[in-house]
N, C-alpha and C positions, 0 to 999 in steps of 0.2 A: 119530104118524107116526115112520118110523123115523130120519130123517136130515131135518134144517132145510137143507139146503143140498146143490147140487152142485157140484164139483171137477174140472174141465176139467186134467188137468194135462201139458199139451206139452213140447219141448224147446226153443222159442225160437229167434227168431235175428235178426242186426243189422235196426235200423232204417236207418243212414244208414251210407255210409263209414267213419267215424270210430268208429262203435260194433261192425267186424268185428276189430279187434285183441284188444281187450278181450271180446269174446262170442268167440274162437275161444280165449284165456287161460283162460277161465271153462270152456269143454269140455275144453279137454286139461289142464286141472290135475291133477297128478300121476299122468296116464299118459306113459308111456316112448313118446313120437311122435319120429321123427325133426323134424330143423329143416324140412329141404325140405318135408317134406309140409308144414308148415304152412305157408310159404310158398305151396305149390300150391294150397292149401283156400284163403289171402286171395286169389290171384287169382283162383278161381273167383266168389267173390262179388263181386270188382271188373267181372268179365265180365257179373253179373248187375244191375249199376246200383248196388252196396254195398248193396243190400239184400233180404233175404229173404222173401217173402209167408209163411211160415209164420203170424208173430204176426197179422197180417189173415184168415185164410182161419180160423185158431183161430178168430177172435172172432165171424168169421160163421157157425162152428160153435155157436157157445154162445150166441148171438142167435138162431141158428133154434131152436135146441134148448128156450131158456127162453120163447119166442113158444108153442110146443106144451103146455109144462108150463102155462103161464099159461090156454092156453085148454082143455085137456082135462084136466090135472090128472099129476099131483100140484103143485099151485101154489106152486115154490122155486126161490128164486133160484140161477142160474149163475154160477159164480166162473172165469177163469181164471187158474192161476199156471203158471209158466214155470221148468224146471230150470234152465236155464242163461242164460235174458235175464230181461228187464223184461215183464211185472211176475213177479220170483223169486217161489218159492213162498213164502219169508216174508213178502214185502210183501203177498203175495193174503190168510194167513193174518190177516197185523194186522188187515185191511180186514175179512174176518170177523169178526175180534171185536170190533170197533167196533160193526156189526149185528147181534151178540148172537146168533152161529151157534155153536151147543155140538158137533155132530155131523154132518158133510158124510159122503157119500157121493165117492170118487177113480174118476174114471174116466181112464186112462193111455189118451192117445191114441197109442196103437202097439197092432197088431193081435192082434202074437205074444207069449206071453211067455216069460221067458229072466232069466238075471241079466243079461243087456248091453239089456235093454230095460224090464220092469215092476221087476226085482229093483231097480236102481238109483235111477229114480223113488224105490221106496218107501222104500230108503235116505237119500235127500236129502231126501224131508218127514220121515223119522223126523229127523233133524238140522236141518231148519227148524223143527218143532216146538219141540222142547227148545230152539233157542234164541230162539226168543220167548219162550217159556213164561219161559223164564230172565231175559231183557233187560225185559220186561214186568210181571213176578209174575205173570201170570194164565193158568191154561191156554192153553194155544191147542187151538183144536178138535180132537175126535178126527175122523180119517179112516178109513174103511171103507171099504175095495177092491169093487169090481162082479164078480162071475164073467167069466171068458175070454169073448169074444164075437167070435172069431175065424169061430164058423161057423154066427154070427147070421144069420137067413134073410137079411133086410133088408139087412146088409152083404154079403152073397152078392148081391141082388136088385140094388145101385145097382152094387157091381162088375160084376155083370154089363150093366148099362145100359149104362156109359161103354165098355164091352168093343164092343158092336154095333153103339153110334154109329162107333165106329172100324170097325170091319171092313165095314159096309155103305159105306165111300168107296172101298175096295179096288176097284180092278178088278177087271171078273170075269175077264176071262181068266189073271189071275193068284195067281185064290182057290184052284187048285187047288198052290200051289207056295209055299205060309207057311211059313216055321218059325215056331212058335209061342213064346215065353220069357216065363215068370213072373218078376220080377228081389224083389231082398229083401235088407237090406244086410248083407253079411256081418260076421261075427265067429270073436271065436277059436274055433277048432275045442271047445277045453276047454268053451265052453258054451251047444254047441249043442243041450244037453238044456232042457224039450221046445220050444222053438223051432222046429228043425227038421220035425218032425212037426206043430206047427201050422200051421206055411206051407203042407207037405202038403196039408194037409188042406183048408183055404182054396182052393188051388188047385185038386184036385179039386174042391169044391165048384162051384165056378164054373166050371173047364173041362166039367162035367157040363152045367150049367143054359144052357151057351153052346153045347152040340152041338161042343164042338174035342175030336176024340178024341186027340192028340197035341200032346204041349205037353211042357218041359223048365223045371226053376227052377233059376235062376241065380242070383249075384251079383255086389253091385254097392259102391263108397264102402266100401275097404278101406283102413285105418289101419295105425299100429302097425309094431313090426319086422316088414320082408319076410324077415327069415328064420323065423319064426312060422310054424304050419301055420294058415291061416284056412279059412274056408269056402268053399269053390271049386265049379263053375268059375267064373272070372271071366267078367261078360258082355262085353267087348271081345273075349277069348279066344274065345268062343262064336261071337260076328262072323262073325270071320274063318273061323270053322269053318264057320260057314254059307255063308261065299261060294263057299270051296273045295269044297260037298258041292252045288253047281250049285242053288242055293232061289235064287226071283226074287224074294220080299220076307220080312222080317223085321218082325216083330210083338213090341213088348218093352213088359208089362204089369207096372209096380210093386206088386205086389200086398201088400207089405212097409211100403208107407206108406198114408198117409190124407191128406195136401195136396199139392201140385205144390210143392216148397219146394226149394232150390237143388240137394239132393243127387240129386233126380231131375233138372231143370233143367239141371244141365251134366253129371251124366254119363251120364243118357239122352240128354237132345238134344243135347246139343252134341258129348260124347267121344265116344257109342257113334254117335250118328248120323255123324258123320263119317267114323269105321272104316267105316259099311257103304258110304255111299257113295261112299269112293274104291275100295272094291272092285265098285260096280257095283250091290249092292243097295239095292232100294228098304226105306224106312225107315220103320214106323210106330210112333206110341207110344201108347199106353192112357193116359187120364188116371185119376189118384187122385180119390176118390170123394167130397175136398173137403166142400162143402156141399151133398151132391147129397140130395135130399128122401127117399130111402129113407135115407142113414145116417144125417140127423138125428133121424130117425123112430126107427130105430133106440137111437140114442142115450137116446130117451124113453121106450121099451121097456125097456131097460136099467132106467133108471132105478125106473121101474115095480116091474120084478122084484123090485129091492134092497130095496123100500117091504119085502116080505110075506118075505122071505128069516130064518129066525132067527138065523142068524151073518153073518160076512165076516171079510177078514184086517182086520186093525185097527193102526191107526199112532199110538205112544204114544210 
């Protein structure tokens, strides 16, 4: 077999109060963020109870995922490590080599990839690595990347699920007057190569299989100096553009993540839905496709692939 192990590898986020100081340190280490934002990012998570469901809905991604491998095969254990919390990717690593795991398969749970998404991932276990390998003497496993799986049927099939459970509450008299919005978190414009085209594509994908001939991608949870060119438009911007172009409801589908984890949380529901309805529109929002049984399925499909694949990018 190709790989004794698989590698769930998320971005994390507080547990408790206390652990959002030190987990938003741990993200903006040596990028150039203004103070306010960060400021604005602890109060969002204070808004959310201090604490993030990301690490919970991971682990019941990797629970359903190893339940599948266990019973239909390939029979290997799930690891999850964490770029930026508990458990970091070096503490997932040790934990591996304690079980005597020589070669994991990395699946980055983000859909697109990009240097502001898998690039950096693969950056931070190439530097968890070495330093275990270092602080330990002993290898720490190698890691080998999964292929892009942005426009995996299965992830197209459960996006679209959570898409129809929402739009079948819609009113009908008001199904005729949507604007429809894909949202997806922007970055600096410098690198949106092929990022941008994979969200595309994703979207397409799914506004196909869902029958929405019209739909617009947007962004959402921009950082960094605002004098910077990022990836725009912004979905607030977009809002208000929808209220002013007379649409009775607004439909805003994250298709850019994979949990409900705070950056959807407060600034779909909370910031963008507020924008629409003080201008009057109604508000709907697509949930993330979480632990929905077509993407952990998916996940094992993936995994499958990787078994019979004769290369991958590899993390030394």
């Amino acid at each position: 077999m190709k790989h004794d192990a698989v590698l769930l590898m998320g971005f994390g986020g507080p547990n408790s109060s206390e652990e959002i100081g030190p987990f938003l340190a741990q993200v903006l280490r040596g990028r150039p963020v203004p103070p306010g934002r960060i400021e604005e990012v602890t109060h969002h998570y204070e808004m959310m109870g201090g604490k993030s469901p990301y690490n919970e809905l991971t682990f019941r991604q990797a629970r359903g995922l190893e339940k599948i491998l266990k019973r239909e095969g390939p029979s290997l254990q799930v690891y999850v490590g964490m770029k930026n919390w508990k458990p970091f990717f070096g503490e997932t690593l040790e934990h591996m080599i304690r079980d005597g795991v020589k070669r994991a398969l990395g699946i980055i749970l983000a859909p697109h990839q990009g240097e502001a998404s898998w690039g950096r991932y693969q950056v931070a276990m190439r530097e968890a690595r070495a330093e275990v390998s270092c602080r330990l003497g002993v290898e720490a496993p190698i890691v080998e990347y999964c292929e892009p799986w942005h426009l995996h049927p299965l992830f197209v099939e459960a996006a679209v699920d959570k898409l129809r459970c929402k739009m079948d509450k819609i009113r009908f008299a008001h199904k005729d007057a949507i604007k429809f919005c894909f949202t997806a978190h922007s970055v600096p414009n410098s690198l949106a190569h092929p990022y941008v085209d994979q969200i595309l594509e994703t979207c397409q994908a799914v506004a196909e299989a869902a029958g929405i001939l019209q739909w617009e991608l947007v962004y959402q949870s921009r950082s960094g100096n605002p004098l910077d060119p990022w990836l725009g438009p912004d979905v607030c911007e977009v809002v208000r553009q929808v209220a002013q172009g007379g649409w009775k409801n607004i439909v805003l589908n994250p298709i850019g993540f994979v949990c409900d984890h705070v950056e959807v949380l407060y600034d779909l529901d909370i910031e963008a839905r507020q924008v629409a309805e003080e201008l009057g529109l109604e508000y709907h929002r697509i949930c993330t496709v979480n632990d929905h049984p077509s993407f952990v399925r998916m996940l094992a499909d993936v995994v499958r692939g990787s078994q019979q694949e004769p290369g991958g990018t590899v993390s030394r």
